[in-house]
Backbone as a chain_set.jsonl record, in Angstrom:
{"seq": "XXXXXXXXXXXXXXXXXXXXXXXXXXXXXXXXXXXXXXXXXXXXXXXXXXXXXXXXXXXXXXXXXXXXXXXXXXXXXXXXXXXXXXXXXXXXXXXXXXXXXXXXXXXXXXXXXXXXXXXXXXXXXXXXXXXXXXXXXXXXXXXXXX", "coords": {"N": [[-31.81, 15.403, -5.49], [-28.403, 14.542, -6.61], [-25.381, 13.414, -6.35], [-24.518, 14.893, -4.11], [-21.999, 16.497, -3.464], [-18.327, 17.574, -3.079], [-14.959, 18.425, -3.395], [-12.498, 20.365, -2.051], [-10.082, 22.314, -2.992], [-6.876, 23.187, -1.415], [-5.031, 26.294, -1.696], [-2.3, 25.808, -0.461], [-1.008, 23.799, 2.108], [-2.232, 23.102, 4.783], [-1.698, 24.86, 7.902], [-1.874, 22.744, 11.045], [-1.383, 23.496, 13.292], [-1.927, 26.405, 13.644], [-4.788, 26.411, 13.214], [-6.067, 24.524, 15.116], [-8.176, 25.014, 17.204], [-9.835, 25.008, 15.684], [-10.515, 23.559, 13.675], [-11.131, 20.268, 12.562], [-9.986, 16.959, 12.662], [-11.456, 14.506, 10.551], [-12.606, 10.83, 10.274], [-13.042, 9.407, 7.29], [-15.46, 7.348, 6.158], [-14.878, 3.76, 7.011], [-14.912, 0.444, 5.369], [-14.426, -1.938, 7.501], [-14.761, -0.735, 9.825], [-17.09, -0.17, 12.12], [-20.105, 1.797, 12.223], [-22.292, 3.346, 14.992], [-25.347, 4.089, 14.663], [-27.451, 5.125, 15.848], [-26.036, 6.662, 17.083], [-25.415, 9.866, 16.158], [-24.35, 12.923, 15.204], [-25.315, 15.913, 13.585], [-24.015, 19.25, 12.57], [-24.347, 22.484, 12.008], [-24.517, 26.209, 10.661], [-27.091, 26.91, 10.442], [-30.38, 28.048, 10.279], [-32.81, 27.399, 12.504], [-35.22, 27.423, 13.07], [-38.366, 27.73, 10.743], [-38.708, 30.331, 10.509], [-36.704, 31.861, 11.31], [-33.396, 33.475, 11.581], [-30.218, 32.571, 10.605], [-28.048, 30.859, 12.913], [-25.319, 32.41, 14.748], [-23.286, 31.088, 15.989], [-22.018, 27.654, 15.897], [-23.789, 25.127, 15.974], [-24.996, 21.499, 17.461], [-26.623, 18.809, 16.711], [-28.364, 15.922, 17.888], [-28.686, 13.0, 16.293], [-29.7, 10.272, 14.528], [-29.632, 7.662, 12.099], [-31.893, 7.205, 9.793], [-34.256, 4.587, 8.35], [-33.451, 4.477, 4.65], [-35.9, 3.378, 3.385], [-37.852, 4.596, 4.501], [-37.335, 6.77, 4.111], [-37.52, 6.971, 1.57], [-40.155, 7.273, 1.18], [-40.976, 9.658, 2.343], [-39.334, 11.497, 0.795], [-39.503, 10.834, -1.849], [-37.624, 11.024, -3.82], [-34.924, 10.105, -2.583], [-32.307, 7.91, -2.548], [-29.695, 5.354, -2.716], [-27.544, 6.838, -2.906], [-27.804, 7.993, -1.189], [-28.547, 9.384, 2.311], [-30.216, 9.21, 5.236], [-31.428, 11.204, 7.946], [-32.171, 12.374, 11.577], [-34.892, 13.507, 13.113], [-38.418, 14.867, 14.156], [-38.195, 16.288, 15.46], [-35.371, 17.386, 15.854], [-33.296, 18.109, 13.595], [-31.856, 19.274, 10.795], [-31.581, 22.409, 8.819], [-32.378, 24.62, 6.511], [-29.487, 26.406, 5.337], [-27.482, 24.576, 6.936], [-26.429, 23.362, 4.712], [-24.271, 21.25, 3.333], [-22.68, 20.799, 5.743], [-21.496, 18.732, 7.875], [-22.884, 14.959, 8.89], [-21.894, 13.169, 11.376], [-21.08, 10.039, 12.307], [-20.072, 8.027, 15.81], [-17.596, 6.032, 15.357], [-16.674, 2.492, 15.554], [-14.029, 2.573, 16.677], [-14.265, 4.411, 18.792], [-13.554, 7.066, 17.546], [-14.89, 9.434, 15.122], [-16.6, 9.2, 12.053], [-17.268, 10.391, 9.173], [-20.542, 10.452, 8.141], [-22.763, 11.46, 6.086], [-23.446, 14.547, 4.325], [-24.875, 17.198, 4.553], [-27.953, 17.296, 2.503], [-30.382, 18.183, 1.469], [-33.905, 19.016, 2.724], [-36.944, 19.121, 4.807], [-39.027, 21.985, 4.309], [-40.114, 23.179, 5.86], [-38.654, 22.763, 8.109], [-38.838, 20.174, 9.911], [-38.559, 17.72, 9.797], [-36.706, 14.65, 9.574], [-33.729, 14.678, 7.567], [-31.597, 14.761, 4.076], [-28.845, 13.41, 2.85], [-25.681, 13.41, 1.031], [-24.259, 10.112, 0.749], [-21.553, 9.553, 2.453], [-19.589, 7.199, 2.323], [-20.716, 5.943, -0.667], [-18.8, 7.332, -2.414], [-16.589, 7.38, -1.815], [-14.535, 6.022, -3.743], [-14.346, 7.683, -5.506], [-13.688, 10.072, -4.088], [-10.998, 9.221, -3.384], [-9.42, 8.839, -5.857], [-9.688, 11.577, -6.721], [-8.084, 12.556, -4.97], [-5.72, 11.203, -5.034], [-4.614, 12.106, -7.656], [-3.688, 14.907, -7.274]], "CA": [[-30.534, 15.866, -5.984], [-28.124, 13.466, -6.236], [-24.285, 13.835, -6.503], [-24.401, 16.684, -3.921], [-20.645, 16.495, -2.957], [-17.793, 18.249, -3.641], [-13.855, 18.559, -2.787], [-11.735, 21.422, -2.299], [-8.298, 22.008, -2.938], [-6.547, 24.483, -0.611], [-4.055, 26.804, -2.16], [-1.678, 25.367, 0.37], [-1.015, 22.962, 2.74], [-3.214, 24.155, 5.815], [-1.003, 24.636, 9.04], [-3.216, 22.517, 11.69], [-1.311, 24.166, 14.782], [-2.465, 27.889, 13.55], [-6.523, 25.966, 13.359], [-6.417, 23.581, 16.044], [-9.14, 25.31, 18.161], [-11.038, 25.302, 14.798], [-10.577, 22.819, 12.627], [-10.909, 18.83, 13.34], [-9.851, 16.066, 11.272], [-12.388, 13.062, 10.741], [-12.432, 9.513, 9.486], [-13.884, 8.652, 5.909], [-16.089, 5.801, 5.944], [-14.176, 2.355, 6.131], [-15.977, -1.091, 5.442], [-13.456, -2.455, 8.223], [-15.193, -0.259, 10.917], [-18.627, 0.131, 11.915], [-20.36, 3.026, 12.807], [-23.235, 3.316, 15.675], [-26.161, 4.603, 13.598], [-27.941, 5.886, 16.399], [-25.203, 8.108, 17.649], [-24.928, 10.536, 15.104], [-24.445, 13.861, 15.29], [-25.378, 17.021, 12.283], [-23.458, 20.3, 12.453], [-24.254, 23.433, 11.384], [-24.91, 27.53, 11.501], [-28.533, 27.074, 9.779], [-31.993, 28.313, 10.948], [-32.987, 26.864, 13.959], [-37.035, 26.872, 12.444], [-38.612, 28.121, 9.576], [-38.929, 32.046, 10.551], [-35.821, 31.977, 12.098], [-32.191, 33.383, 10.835], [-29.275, 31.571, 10.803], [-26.854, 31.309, 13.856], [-23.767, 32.545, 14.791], [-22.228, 30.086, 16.65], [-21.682, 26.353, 15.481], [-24.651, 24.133, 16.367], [-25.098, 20.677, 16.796], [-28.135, 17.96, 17.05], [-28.122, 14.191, 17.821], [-29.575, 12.669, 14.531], [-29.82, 9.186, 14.237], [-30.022, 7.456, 11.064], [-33.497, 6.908, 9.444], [-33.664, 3.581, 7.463], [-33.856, 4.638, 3.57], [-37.121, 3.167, 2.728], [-39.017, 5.756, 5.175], [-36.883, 8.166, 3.706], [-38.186, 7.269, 0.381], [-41.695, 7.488, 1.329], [-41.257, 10.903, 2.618], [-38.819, 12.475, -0.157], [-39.808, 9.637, -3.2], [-36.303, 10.519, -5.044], [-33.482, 9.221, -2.256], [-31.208, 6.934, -3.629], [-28.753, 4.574, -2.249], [-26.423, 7.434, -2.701], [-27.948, 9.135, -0.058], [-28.715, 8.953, 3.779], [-31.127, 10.391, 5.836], [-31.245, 11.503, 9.422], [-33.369, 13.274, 12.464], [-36.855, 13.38, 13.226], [-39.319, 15.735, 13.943], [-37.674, 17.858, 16.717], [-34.003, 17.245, 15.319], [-32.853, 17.794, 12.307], [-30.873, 20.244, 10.319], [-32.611, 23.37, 8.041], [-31.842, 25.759, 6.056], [-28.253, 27.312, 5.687], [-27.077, 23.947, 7.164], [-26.071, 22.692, 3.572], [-22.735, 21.213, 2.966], [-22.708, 20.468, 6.944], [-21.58, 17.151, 8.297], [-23.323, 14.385, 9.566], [-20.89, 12.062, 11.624], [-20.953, 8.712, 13.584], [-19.053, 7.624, 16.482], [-17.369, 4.668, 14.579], [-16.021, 1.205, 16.844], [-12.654, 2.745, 17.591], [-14.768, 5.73, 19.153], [-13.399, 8.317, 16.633], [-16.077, 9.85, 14.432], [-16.487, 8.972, 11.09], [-18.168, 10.983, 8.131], [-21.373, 9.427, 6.966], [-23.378, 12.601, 5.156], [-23.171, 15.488, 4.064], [-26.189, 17.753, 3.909], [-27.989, 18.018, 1.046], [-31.994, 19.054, 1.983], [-34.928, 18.721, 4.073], [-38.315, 20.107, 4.819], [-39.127, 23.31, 3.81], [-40.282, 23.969, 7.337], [-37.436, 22.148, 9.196], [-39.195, 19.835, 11.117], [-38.649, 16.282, 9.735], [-35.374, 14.241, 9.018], [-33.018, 15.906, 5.917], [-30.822, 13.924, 3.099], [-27.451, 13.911, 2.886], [-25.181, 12.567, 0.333], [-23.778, 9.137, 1.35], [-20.02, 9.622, 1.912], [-18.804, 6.074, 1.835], [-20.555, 5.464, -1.655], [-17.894, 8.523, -2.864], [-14.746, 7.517, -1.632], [-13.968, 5.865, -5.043], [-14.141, 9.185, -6.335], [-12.476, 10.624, -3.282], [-9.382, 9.316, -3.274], [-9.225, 9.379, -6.966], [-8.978, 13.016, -6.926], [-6.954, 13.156, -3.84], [-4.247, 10.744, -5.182], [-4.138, 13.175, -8.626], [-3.219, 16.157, -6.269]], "C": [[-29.5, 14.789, -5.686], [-26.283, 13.929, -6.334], [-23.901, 15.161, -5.986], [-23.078, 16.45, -3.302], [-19.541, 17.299, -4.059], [-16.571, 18.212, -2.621], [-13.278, 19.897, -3.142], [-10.412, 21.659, -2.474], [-7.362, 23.541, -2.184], [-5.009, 24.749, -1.237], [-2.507, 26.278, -2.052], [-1.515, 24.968, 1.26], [-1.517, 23.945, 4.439], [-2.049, 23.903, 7.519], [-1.643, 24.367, 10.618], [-2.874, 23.345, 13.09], [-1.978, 25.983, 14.895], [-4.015, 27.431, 13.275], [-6.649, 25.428, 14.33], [-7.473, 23.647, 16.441], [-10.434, 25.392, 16.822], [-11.94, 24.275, 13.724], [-10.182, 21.45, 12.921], [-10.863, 18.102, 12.694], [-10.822, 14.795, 11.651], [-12.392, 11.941, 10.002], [-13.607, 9.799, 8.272], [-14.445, 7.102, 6.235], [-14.918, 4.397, 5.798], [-15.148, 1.052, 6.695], [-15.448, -1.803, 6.71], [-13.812, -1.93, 9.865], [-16.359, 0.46, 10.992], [-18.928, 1.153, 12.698], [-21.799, 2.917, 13.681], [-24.13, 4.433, 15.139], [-27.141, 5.607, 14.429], [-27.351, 6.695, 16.882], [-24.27, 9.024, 16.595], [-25.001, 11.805, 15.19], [-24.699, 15.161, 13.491], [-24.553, 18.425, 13.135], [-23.513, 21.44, 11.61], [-24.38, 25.241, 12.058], [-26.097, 28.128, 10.573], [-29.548, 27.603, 10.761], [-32.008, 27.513, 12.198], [-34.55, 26.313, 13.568], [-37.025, 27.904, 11.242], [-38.387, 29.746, 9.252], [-37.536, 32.37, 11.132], [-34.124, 32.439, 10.805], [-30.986, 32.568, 11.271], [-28.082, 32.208, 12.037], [-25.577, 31.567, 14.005], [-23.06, 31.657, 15.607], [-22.823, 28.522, 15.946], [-22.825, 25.562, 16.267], [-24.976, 22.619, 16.077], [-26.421, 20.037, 17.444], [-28.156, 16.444, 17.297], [-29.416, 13.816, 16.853], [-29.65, 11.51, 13.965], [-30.302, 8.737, 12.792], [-31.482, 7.292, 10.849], [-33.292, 6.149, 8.259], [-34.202, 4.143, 5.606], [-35.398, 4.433, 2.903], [-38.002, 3.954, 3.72], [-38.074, 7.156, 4.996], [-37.543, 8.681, 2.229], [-39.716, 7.997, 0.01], [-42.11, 9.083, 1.711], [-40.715, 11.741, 0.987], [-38.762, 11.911, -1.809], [-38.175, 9.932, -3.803], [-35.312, 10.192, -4.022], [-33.401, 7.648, -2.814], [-30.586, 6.335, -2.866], [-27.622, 5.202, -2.151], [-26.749, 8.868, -1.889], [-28.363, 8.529, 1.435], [-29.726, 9.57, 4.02], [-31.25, 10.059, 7.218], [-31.836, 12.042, 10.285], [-34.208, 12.447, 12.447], [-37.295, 14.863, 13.431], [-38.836, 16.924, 14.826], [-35.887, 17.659, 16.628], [-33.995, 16.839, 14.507], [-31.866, 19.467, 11.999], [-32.009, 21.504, 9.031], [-31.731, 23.994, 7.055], [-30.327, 26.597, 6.125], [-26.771, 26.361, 6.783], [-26.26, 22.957, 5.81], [-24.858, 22.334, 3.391], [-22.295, 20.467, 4.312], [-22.403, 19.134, 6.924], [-22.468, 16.092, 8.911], [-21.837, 12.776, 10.207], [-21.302, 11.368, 12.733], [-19.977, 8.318, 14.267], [-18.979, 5.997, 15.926], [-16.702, 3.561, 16.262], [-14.618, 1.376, 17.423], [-13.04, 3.968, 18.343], [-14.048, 7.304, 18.692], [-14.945, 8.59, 16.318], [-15.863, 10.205, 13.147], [-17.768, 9.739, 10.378], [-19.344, 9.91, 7.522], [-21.869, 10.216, 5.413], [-23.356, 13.444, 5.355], [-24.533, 15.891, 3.725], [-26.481, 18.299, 2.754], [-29.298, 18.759, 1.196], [-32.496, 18.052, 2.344], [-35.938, 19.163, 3.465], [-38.086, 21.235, 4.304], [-39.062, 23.955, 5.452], [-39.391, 22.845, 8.256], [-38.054, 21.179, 10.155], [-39.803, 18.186, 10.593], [-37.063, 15.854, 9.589], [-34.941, 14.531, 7.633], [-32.083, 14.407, 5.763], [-29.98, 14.438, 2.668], [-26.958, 13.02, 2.331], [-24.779, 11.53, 1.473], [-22.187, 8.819, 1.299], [-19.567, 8.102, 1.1], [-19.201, 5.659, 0.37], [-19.657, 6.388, -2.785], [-16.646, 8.408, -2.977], [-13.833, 6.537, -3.062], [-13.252, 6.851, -5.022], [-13.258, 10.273, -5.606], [-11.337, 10.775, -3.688], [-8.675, 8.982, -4.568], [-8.519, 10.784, -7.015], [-7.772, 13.042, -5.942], [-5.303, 12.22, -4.359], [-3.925, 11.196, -7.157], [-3.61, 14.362, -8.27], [-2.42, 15.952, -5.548]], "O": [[-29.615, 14.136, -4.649], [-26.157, 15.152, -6.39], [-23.369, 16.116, -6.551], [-23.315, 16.046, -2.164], [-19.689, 17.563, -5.252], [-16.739, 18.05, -1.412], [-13.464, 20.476, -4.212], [-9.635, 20.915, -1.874], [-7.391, 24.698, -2.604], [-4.091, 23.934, -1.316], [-1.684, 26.245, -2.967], [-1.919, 25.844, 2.026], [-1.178, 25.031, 4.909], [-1.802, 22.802, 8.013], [-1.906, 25.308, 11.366], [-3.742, 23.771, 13.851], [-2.353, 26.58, 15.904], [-4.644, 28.465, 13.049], [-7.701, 25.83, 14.826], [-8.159, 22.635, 16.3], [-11.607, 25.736, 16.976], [-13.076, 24.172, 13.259], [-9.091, 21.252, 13.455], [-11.686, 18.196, 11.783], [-10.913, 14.248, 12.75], [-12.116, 12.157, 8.822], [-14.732, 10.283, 8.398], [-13.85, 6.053, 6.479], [-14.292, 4.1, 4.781], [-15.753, 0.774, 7.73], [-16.377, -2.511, 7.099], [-13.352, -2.461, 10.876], [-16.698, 1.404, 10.28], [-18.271, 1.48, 13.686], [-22.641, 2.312, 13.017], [-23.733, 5.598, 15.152], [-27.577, 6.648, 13.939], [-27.985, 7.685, 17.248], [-23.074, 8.993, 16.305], [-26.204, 12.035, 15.307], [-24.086, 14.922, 12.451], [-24.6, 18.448, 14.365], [-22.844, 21.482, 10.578], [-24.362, 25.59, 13.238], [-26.18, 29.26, 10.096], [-29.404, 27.515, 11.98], [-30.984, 27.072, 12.72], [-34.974, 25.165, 13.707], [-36.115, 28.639, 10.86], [-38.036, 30.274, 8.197], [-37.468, 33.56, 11.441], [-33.857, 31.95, 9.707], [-30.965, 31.964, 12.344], [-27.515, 33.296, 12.141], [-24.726, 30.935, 13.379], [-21.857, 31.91, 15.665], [-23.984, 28.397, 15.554], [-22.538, 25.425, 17.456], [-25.205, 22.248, 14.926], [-27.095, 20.507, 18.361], [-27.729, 15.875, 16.293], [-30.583, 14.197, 16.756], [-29.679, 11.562, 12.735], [-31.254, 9.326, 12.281], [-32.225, 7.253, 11.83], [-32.571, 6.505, 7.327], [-35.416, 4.153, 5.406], [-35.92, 5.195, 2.089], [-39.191, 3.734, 3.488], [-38.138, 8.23, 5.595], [-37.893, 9.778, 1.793], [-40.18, 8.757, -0.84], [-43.193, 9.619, 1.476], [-41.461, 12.38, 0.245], [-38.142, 12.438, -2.733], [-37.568, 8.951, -4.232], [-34.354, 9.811, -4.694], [-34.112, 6.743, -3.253], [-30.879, 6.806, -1.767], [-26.668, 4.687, -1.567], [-26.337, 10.028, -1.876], [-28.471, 7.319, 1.629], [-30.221, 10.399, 3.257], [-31.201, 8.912, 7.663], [-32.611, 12.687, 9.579], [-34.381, 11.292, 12.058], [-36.695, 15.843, 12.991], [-39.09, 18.129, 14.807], [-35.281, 17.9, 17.672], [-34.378, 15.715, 14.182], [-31.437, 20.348, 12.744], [-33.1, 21.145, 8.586], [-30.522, 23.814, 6.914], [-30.157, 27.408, 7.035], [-25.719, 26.835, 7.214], [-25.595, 21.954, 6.067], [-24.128, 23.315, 3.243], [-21.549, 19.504, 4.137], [-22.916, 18.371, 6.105], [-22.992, 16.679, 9.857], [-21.233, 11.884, 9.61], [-21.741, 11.805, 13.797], [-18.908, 8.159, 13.678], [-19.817, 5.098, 15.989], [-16.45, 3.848, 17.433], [-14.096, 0.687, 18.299], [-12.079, 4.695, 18.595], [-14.046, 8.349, 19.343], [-15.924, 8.181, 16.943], [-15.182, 11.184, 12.842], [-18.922, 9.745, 10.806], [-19.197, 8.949, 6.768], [-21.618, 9.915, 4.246], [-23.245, 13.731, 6.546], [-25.267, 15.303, 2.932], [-25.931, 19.182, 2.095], [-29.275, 19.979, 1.038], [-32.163, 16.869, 2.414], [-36.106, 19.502, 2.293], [-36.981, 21.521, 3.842], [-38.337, 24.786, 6.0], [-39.956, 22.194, 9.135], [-37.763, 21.387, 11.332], [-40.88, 17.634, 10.818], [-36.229, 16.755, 9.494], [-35.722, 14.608, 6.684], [-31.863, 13.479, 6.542], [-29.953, 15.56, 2.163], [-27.283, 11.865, 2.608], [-24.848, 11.756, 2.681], [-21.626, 8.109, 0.464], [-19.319, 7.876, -0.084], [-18.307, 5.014, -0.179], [-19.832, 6.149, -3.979], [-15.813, 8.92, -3.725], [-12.607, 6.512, -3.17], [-12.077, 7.044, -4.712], [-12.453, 11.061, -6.104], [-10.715, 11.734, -4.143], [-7.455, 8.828, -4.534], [-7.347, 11.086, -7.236], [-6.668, 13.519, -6.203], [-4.148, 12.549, -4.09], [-3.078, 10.578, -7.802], [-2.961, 14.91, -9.161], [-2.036, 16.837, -4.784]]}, "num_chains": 1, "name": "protein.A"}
């Protein structure tokens, strides 16, 4: 699947002091600052394993990149406009879709790489997630029409 991204447009301007405890703002990809590939975190409130329902509280996983061409070999259609992340005892599942994947970038913020798109069936290899930075064209396109 390829073009799994998507922006939202909120009715109205979101008031961050009534979210704070909820809601966290994160860097977009910039060419200008590099991101540590092995310290990556996924986020979600997916499955946990295959038989399993999805959690109520916010879970996360340390998820290191996985270089594209052993991503290919597992899922034959990623693309250059995708990522992929985990291993075999971390990764993301089911009901994790849409979820972030972010790197602590060189100013030790944490920068967006991917966005989950799928995995295993049975949760228990590294999952593919759009590739923000090849997006932000298209990003800040929309965002500077709004």
């Amino acid at each position: 699947m390829t073009n799994d991204v998507s922006l939202v447009k909120l009715p109205k301007p979101l008031d961050i002091e009534k979210v704070k405890d909820y809601v966290f703002p994160i860097c977009l990809p910039n060419k200008d600052i590099s991101v540590n590939e092995s310290k990556c975190i996924a986020t979600g409130w997916g499955k946990t394993g295959v038989l399993d329902q999805g959690s109520e509280k916010l879970l996360q996983i340390h998820s290191p990149i996985v270089p594209l061409n052993k991503c290919q070999l597992t899922y034959g259609l990623a693309t250059k406009d995708q990522i992929c992340s985990g291993d075999d005892q971390h990764t993301v599942c089911n009901g994790d879709s849409g979820g972030p994947l972010q790197c602590i970038n060189s100013n030790g913020g944490m920068t967006i790489q991917g966005i989950v798109s799928y995995g295993s069936t049975f949760c228990d290899q590294f999952a593919v997630y759009t590739r923000v930075e090849n997006y932000l064209g298209w990003i800040n396109n929309i965002m500077n029409q709004n």
